[in-house]
Structures are given as C-alpha cells and as structure tokens.
C-alpha positions as CSV (number, residue, x, y, z in Angstrom):
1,X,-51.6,29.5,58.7
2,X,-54.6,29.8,56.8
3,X,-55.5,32.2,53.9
4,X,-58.9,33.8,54.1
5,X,-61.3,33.1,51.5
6,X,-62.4,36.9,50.1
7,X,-65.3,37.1,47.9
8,X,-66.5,40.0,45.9
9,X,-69.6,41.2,47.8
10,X,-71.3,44.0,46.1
11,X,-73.9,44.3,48.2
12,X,-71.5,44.7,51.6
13,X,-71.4,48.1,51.5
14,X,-74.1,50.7,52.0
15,X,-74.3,52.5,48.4
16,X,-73.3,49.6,46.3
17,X,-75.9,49.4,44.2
18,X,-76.2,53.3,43.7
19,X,-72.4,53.5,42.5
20,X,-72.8,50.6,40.3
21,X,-75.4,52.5,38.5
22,X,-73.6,55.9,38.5
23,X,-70.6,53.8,37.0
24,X,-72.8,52.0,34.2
25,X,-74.3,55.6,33.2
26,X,-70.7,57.0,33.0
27,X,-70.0,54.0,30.5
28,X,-72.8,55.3,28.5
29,X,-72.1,59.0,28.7
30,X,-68.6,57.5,27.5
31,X,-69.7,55.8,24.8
32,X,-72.0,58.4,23.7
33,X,-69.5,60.8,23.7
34,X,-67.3,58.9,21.9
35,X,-69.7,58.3,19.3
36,X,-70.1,62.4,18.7
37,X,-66.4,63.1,18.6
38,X,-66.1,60.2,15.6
39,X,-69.0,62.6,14.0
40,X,-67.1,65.6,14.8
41,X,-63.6,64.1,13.2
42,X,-65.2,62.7,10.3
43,X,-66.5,66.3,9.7
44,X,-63.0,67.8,10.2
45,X,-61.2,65.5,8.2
46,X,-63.9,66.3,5.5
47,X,-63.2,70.1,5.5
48,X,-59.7,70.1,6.1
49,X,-59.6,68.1,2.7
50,X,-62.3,69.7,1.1
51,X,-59.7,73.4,1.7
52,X,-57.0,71.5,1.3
53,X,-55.3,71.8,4.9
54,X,-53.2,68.9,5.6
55,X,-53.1,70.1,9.3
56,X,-56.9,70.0,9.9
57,X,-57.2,66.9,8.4
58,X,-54.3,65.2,10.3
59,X,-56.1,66.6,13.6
60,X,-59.6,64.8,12.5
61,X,-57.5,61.9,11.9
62,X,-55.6,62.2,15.8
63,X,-59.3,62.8,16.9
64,X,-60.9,59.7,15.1
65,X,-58.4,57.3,16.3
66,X,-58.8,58.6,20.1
67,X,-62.2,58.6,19.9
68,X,-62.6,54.2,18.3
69,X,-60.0,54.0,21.0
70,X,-61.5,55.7,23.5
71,X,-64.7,53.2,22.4
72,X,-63.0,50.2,22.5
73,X,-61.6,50.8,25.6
74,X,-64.4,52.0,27.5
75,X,-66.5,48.9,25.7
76,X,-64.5,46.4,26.9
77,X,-63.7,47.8,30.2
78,X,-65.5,44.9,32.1
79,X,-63.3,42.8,30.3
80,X,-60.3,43.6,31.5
81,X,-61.1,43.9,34.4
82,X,-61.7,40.8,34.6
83,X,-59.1,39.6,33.2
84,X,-57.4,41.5,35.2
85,X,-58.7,39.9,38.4
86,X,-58.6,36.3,37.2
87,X,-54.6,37.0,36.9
88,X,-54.7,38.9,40.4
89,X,-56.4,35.1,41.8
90,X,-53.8,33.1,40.5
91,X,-50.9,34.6,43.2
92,X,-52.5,32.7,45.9
C-alpha cells in the first residue's frame, strides 16, 4: 500500500487568501503591540527607580522581557513553523 502524496494547497479552500491576510495583520498588530508595551516598561522601570520602588521596577523589568519575547516569538513564527513541518515530513 501506497502513501498519498499531500501538498500544502493554500488556495484549496474558499477563504484562503482572506485568512492569510487576517493572519499577517494579526502579526503586525502583534508586533506593534509589542513594540508599545517595551515603551510602556521602559517608562515603568524609569519611575519606579526614579521613587525608588524596587517593586515597580521589577514589574517594568517582568513586562520588558515578555514583551522582546513576545517579539521574538511572534517574529519568527513562520520559522518554526516551518521547522516544525519539515520535522513533521521526515516520519514518512
């Protein structure tokens, strides 16, 4: 027995490339977003020390590092998804 040969079609479906670009403006809403909250914990972290609050300075700290990872991730989504799927082909 056989294995069918699959290829990704995205055109095969009605809508295809509609949700491709409602997926490539949610990157950039991502992206953007992620761009304001580095703004927004920079600012924190710059208060918090400027009063001296070790605790609002820890959170712009929390909230700086989600937001490059948030970045990162989001930036090199495509990437690991395809990396992702080029493991996934190897099992046949």
């Amino acid at each position: 027995m056989s294995v069918p040969e699959v290829s990704i079609n995205p055109t095969g479906l009605p809508g295809g490339p509609a949700f491709q670009e409602v997926v490539g403006g949610l990157l950039w809403y991502g992206l953007l977003f992620s761009v304001a909250a580095v703004v927004i914990s920079a600012i924190v972290i710059g208060i918090g020390r400027y009063l001296s609050s070790s605790y609002a300075s820890g959170a712009g700290r929390i909230g700086l590092f989600a937001a490059l990872g948030a970045a990162i991730v989001i930036g090199g989504a495509r990437f690991l998804v395809q990396w992702a799927f080029n493991i996934g082909t190897g099992f046949s």
